[in-house]
Backbone as a printed PyTorch tensor [residue, N CA C, xyz], in Angstrom:
tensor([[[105.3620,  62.6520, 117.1320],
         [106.6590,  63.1390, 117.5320],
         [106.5110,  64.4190, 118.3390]],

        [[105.3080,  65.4560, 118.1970],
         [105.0060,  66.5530, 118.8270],
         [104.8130,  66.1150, 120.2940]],

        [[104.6940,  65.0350, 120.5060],
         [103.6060,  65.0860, 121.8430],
         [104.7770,  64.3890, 123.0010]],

        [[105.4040,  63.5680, 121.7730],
         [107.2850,  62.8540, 122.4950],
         [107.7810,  64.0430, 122.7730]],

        [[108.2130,  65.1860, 122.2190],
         [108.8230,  65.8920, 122.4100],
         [108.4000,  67.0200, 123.2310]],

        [[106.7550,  66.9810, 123.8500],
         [106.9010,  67.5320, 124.8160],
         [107.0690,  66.7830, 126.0790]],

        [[107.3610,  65.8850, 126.1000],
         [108.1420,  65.7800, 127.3760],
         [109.2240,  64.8530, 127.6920]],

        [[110.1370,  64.9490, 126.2160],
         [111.4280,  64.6340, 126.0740],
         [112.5090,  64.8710, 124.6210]],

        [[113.1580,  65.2670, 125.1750],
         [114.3490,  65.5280, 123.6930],
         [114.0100,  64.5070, 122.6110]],

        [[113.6430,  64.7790, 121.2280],
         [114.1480,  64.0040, 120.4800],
         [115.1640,  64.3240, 119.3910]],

        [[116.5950,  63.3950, 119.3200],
         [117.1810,  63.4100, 118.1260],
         [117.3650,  62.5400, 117.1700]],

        [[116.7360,  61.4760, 117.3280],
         [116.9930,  60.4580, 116.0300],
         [115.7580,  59.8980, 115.5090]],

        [[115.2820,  59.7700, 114.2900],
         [114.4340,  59.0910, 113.7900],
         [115.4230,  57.7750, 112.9430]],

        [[114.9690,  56.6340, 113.2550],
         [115.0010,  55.6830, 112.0800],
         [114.3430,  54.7950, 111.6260]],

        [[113.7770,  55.7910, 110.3750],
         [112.3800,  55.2170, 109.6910],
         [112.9490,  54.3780, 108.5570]],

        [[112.2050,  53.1970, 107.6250],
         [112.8140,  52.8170, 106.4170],
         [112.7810,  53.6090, 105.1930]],

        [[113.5920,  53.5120, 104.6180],
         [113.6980,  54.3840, 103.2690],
         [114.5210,  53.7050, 102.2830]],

        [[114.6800,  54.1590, 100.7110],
         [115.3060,  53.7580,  99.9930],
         [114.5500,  54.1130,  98.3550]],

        [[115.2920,  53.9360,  97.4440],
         [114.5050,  54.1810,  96.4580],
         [112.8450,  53.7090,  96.1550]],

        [[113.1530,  52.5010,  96.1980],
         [111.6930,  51.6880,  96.4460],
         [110.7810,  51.8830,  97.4110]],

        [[111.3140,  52.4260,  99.0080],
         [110.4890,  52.6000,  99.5610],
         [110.5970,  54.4730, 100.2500]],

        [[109.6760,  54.9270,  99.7630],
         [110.0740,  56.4820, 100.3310],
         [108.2630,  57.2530, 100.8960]],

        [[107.6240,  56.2560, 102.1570],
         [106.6590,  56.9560, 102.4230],
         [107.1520,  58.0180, 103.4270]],

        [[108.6620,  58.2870, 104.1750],
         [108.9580,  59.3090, 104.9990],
         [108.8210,  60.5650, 103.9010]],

        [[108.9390,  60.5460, 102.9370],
         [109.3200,  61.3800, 102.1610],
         [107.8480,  63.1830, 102.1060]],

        [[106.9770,  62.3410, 102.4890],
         [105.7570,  63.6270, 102.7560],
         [105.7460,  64.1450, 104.1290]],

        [[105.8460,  63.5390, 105.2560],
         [105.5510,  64.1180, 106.4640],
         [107.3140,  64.0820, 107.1560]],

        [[107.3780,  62.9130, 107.2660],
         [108.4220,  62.3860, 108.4570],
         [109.7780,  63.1510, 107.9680]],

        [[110.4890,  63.1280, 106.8860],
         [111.5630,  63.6220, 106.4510],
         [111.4830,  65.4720, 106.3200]],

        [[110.8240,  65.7710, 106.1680],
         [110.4190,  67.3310, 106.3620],
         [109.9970,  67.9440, 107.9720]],

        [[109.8150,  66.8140, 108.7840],
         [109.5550,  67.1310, 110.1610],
         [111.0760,  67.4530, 110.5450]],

        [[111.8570,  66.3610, 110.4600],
         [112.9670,  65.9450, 111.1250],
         [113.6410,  67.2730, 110.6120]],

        [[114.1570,  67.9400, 109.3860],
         [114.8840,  68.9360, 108.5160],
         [114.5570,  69.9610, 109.3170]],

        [[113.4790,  69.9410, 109.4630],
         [112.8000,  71.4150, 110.4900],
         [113.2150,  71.4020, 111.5000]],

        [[112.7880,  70.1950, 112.6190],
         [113.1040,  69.9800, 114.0930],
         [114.6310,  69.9970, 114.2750]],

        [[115.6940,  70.0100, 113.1040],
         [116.8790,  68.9270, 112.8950],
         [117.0340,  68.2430, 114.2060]],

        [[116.0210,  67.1100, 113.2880],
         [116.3670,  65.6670, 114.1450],
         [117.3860,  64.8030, 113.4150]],

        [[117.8640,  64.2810, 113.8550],
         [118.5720,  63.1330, 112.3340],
         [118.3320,  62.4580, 112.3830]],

        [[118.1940,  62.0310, 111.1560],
         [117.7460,  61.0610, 110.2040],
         [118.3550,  59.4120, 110.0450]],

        [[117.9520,  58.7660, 110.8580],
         [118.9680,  57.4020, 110.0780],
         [118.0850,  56.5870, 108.9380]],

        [[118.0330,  56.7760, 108.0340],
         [117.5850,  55.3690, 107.2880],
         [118.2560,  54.2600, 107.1930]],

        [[117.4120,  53.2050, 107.6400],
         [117.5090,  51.8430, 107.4600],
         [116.8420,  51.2760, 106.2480]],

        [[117.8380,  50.1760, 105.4200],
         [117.3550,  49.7790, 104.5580],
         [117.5920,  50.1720, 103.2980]],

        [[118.6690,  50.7500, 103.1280],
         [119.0470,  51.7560, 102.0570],
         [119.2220,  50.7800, 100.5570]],

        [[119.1320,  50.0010, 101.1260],
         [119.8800,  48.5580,  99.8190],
         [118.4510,  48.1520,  99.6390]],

        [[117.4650,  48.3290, 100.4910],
         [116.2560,  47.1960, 100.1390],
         [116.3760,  45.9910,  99.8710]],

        [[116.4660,  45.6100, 101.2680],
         [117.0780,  43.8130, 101.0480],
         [117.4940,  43.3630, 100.5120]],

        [[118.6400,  44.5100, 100.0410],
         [119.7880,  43.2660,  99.0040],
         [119.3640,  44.1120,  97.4330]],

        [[118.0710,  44.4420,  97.0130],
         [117.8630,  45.2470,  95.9260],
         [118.4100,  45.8380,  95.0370]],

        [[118.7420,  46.4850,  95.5320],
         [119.6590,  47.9990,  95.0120],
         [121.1970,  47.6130,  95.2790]],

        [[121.5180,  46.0890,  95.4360],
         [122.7290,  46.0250,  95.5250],
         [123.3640,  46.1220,  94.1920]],

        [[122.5040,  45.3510,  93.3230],
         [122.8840,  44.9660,  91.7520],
         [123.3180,  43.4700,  91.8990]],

        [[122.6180,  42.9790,  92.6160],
         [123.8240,  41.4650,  92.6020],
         [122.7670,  40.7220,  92.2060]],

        [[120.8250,  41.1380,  92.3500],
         [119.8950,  39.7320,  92.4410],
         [120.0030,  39.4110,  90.9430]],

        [[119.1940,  38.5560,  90.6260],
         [119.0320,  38.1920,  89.1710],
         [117.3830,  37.4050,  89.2230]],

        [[116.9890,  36.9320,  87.9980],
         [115.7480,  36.8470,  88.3180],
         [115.6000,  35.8020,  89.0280]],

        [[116.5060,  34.5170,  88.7400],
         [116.8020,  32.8130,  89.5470],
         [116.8200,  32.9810,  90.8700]],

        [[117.3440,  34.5350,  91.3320],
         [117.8400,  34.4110,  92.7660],
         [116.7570,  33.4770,  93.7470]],

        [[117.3330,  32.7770,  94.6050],
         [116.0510,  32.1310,  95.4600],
         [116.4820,  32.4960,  97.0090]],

        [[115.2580,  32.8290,  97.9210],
         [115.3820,  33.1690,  99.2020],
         [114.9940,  32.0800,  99.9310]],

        [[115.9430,  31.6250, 101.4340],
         [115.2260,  30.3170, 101.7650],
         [115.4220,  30.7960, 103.0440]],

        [[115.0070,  29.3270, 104.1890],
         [114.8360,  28.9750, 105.7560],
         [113.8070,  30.4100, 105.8650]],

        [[114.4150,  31.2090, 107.0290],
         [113.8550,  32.4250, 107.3170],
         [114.0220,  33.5290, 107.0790]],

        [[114.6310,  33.8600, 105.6460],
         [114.5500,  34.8240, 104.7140],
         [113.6450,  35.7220, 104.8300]],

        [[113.5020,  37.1290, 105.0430],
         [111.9520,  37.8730, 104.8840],
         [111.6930,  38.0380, 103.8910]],

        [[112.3510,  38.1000, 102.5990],
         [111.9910,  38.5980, 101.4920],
         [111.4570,  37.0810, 100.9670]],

        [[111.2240,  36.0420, 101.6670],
         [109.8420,  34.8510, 101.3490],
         [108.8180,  35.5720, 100.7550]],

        [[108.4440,  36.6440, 101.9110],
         [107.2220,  37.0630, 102.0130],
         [106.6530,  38.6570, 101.1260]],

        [[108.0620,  38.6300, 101.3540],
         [107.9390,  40.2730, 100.5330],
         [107.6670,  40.7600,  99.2950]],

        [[106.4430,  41.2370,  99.0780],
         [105.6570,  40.9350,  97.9870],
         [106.8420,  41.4290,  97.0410]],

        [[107.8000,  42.2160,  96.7970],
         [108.5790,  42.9350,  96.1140],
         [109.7470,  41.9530,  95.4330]],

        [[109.4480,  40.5810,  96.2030],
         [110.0850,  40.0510,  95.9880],
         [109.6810,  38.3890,  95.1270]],

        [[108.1720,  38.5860,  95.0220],
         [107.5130,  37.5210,  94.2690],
         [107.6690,  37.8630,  92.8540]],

        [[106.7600,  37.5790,  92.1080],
         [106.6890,  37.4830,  90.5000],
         [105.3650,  38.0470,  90.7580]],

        [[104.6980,  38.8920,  89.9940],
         [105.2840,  39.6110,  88.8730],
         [106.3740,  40.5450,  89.0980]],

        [[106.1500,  41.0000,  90.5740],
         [106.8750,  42.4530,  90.8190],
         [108.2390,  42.6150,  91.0280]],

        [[108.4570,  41.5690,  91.3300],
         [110.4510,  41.0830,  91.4770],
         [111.1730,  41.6010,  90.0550]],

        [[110.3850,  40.5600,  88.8940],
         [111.0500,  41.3120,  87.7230],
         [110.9680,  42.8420,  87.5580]],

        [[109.9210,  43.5180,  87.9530],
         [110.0510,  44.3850,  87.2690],
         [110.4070,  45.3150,  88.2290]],

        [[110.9990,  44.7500,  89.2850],
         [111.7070,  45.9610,  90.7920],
         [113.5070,  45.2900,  89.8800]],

        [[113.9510,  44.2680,  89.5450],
         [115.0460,  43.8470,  89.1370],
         [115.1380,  44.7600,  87.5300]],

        [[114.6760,  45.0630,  87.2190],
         [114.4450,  45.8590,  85.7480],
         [114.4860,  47.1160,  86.2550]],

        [[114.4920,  47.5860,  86.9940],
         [114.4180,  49.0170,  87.3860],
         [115.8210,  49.4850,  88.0870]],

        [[116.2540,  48.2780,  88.9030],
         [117.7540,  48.1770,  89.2680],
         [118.5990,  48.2060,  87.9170]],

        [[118.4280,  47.5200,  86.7180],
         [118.8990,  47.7410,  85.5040],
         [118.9370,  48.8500,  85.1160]],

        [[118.0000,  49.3280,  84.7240],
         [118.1400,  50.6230,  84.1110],
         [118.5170,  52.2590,  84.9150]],

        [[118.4290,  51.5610,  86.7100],
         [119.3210,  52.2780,  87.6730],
         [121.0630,  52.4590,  87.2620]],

        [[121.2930,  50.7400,  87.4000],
         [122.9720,  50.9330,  87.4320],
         [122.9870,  51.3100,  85.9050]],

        [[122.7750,  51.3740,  84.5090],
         [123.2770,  51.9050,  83.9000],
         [123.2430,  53.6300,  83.4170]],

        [[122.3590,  54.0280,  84.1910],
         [122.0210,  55.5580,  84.6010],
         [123.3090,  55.9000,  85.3490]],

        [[123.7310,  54.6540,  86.4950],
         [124.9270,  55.3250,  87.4020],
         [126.2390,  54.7830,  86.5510]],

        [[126.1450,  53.6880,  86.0470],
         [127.4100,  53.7950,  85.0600],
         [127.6770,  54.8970,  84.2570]],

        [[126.8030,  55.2970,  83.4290],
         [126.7830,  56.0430,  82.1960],
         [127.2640,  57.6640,  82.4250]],

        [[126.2200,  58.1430,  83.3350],
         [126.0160,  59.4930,  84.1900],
         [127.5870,  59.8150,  84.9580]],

        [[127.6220,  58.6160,  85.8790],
         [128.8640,  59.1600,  86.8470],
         [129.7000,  57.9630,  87.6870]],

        [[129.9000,  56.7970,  86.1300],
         [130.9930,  56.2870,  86.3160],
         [130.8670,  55.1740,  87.4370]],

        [[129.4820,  55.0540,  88.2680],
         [129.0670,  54.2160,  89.3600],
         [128.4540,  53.0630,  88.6580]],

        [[127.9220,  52.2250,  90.3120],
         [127.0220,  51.3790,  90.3430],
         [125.7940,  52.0190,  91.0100]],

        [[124.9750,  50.5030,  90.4880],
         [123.4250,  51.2230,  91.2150],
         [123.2790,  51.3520,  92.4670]],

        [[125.0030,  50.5720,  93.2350],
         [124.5140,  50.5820,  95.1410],
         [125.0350,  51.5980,  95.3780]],

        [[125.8650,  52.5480,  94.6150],
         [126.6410,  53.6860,  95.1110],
         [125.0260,  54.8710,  94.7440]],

        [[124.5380,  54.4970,  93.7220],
         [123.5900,  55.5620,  93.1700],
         [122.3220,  55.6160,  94.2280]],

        [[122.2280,  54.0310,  95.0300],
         [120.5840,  54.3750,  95.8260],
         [121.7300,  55.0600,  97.0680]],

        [[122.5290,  54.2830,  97.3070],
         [123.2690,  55.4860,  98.3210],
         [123.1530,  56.8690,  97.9200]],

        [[123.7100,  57.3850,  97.4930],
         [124.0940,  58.7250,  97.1360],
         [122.8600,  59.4790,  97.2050]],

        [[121.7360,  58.5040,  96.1620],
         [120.5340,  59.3130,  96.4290],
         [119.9760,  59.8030,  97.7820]],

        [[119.5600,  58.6290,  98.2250],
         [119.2610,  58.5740,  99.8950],
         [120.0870,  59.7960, 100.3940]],

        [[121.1070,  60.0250, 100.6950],
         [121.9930,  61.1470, 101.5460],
         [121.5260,  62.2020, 100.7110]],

        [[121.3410,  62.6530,  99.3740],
         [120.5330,  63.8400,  98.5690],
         [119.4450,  64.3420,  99.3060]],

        [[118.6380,  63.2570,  99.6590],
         [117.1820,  63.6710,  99.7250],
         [117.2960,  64.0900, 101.3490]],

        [[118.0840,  63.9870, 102.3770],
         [118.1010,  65.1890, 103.5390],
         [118.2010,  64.0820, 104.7050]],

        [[118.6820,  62.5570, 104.5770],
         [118.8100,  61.5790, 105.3170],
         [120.4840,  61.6790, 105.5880]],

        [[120.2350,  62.1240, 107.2710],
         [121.6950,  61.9840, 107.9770],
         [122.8000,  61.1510, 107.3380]],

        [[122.0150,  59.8660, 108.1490],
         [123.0610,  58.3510, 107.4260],
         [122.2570,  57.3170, 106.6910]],

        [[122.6440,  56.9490, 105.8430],
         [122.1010,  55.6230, 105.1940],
         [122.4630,  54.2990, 105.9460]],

        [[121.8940,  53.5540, 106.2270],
         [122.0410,  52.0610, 107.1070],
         [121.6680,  51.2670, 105.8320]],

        [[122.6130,  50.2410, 106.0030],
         [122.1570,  48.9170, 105.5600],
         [123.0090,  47.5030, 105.9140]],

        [[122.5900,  46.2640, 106.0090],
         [123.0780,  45.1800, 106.6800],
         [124.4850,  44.5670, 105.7660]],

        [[125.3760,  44.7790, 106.7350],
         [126.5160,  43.8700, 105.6660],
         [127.3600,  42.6640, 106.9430]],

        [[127.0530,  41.4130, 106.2330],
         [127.6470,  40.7620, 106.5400],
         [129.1410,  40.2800, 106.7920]],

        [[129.6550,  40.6220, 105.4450],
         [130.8680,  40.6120, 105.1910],
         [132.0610,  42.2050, 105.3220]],

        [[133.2210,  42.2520, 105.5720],
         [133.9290,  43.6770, 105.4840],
         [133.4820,  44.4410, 104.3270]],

        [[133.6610,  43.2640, 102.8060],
         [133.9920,  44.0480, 101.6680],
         [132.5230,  44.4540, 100.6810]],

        [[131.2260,  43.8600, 101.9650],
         [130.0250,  44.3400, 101.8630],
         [129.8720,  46.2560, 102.0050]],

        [[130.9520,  46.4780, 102.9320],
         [131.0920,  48.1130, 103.4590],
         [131.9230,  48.6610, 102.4290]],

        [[132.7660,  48.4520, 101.2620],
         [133.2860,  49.3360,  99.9870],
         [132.3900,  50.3790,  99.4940]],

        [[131.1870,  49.9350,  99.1830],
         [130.2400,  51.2220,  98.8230],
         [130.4340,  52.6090,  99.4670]],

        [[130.8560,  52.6560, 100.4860],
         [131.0190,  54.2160, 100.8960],
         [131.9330,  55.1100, 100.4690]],

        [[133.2710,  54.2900, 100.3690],
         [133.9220,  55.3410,  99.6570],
         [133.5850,  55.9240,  98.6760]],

        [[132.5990,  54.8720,  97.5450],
         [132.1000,  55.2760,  96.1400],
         [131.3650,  56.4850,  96.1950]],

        [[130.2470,  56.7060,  97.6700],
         [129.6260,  57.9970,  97.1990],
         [129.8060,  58.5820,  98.1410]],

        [[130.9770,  59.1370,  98.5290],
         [131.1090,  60.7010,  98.8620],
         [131.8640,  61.2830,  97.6330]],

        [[131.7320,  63.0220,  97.7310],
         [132.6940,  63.1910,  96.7950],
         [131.7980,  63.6150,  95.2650]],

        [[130.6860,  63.1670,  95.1710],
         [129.6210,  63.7330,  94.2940],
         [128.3580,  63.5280,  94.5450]],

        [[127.4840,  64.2590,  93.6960],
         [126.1900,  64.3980,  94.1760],
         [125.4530,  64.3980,  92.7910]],

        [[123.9700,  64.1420,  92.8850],
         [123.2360,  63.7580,  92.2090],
         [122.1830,  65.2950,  91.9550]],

        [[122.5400,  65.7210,  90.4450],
         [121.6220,  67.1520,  89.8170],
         [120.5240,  66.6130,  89.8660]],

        [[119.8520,  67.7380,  89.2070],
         [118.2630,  67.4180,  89.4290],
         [118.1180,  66.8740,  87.9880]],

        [[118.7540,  66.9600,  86.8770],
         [118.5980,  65.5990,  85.9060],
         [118.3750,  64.7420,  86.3920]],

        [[119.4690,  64.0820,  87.1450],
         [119.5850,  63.1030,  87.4510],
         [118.4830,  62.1200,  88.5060]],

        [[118.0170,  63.0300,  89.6770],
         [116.9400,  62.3790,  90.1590],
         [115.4670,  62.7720,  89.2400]],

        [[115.1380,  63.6310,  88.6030],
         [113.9910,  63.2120,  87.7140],
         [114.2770,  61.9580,  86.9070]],

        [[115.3570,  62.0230,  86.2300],
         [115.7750,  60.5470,  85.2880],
         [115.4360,  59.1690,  86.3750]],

        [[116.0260,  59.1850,  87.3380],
         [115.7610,  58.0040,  88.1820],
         [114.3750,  57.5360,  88.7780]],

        [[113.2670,  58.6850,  88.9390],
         [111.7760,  59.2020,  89.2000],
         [111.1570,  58.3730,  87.6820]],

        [[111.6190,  58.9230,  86.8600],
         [111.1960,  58.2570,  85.5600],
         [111.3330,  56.8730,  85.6110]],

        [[112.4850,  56.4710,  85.5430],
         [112.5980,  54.9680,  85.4850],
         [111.8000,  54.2290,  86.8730]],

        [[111.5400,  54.6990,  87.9320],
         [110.9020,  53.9680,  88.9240],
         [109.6020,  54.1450,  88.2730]],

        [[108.5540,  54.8210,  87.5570],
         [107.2050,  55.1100,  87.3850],
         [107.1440,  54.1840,  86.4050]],

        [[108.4920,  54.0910,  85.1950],
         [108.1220,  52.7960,  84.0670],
         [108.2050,  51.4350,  84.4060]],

        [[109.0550,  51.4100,  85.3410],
         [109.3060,  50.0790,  85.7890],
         [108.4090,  49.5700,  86.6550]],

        [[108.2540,  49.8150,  87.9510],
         [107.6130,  49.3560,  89.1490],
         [106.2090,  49.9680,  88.9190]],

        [[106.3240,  51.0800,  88.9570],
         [104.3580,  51.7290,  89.3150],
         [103.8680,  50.7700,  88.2510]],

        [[102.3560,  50.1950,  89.3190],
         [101.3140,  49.0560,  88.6180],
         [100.9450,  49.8370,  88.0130]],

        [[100.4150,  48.9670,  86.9460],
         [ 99.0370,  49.4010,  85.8780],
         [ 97.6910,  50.3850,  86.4320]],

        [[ 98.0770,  50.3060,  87.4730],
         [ 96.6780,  50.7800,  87.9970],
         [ 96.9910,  52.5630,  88.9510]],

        [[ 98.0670,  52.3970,  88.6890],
         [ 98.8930,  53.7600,  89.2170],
         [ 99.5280,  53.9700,  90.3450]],

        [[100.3100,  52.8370,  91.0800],
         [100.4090,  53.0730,  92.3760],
         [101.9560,  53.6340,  91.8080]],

        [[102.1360,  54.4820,  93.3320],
         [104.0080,  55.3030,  93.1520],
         [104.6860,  53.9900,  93.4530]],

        [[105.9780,  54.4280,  92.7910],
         [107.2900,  53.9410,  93.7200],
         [107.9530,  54.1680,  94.9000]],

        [[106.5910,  54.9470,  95.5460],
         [106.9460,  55.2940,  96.9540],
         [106.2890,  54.5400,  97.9340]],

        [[105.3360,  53.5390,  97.6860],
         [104.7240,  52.7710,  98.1240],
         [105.9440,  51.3600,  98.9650]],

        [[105.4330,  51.1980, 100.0880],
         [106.0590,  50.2630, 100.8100],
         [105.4890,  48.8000, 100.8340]],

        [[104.7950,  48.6050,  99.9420],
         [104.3840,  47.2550,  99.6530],
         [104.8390,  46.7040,  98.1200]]])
C-alpha cells in the first residue's frame, strides 16, 4: 500500500473480515486507522455463518462456494455452527440481540468503516437497524475471544483468526 500510495491517493481498502476470519486484524486494519483509509469489510456474515440461520443438515449445492470451504465441511462446520450458538446466546443474554446483529456490531468495534455482506432479499438488510445505537465493552469481546478459542481453534492450536 506504501508504494500505491506513492504514486496515487489511496482511500478504500476492502479486505475480508468477520469473526471467523480476522487476518487484517495485525497489519492491514492498523495501517488503514493510521493512513485513515476506510475500511470496507466484506463478508461480515461469513457466508451465511454468523447469520444464525445454518443448522448442521444445512446442504450447499450447484455452484455454492462454501462446497469447498473447508469451514464448511465436517468436522469444522459443527464446531464453527457451535460457536454461532454460544455467539447468539451471549447476544441474546448480554444485549437483547442476535448473533447477526453481534458479528455486525463487532466488526464496526474493531475500527472497520462499513461492514458488507450479500443479501438477496430486502428483509435480508433488517440487521442494521439492530446495531447501531450500542456497542460492545471489553467484557464482552474477551467473552466472544473465549468462545471462538473453545469452539473453533484445532487441537493443535490454530486462532480463530485464521482464514482457512
Amino acid at each position: 500500500m506504501d508504494r500505491f500510495r506513492r504514486v496515487a491517493p489511496l482511500h478504500v481498502l476492502q479486505p475480508p473480515y468477520n469473526l471467523f476470519e480476522r487476518g487484517i486484524e495485525a497489519d492491514l486494519l492498523p495501517y488503514c486507522r493510521k493512513n485513515k483509509i476506510a475500511t470496507l469489510g466484506y463478508g461480515a456474515l461469513c457466508r451465511g455463518l454468523l447469520s444464525g440461520r445454518m443448522q448442521p443438515d444445512t446442504k450447499f449445492g450447484g455452484d455454492d462456494l462454501r462446497r469447498t470451504d473447508p469451514k464448511f465441511q465436517q468436522p469444522r462446520f459443527a464446531r464453527y455452527l457451535a460457536a454461532v450458538q454460544r455467539l447468539d446466546r451471549l447476544a441474546r443474554h448480554r444485549f437483547g440481540k442476535r448473533v447477526i446483529h453481534l458479528a455486525i456490531r463487532w466488526m464496526l468495534d474493531q475500527g472497520v468503516t462499513t461492514a458488507l455482506w450479500g443479501a438477496r432479499h430486502p428483509d435480508q438488510l433488517q440487521p442494521v437497524d439492530e446495531t447501531r445505537g450500542w456497542q460492545l465493552d471489553a467484557s464482552a469481546r474477551t467473552e466472544i475471544d473465549r468462545i471462538l478459542r473453545e469452539t473453533i481453534a484445532s487441537p493443535i492450536g490454530s486462532q480463530p483468526n485464521s482464514t482457512s
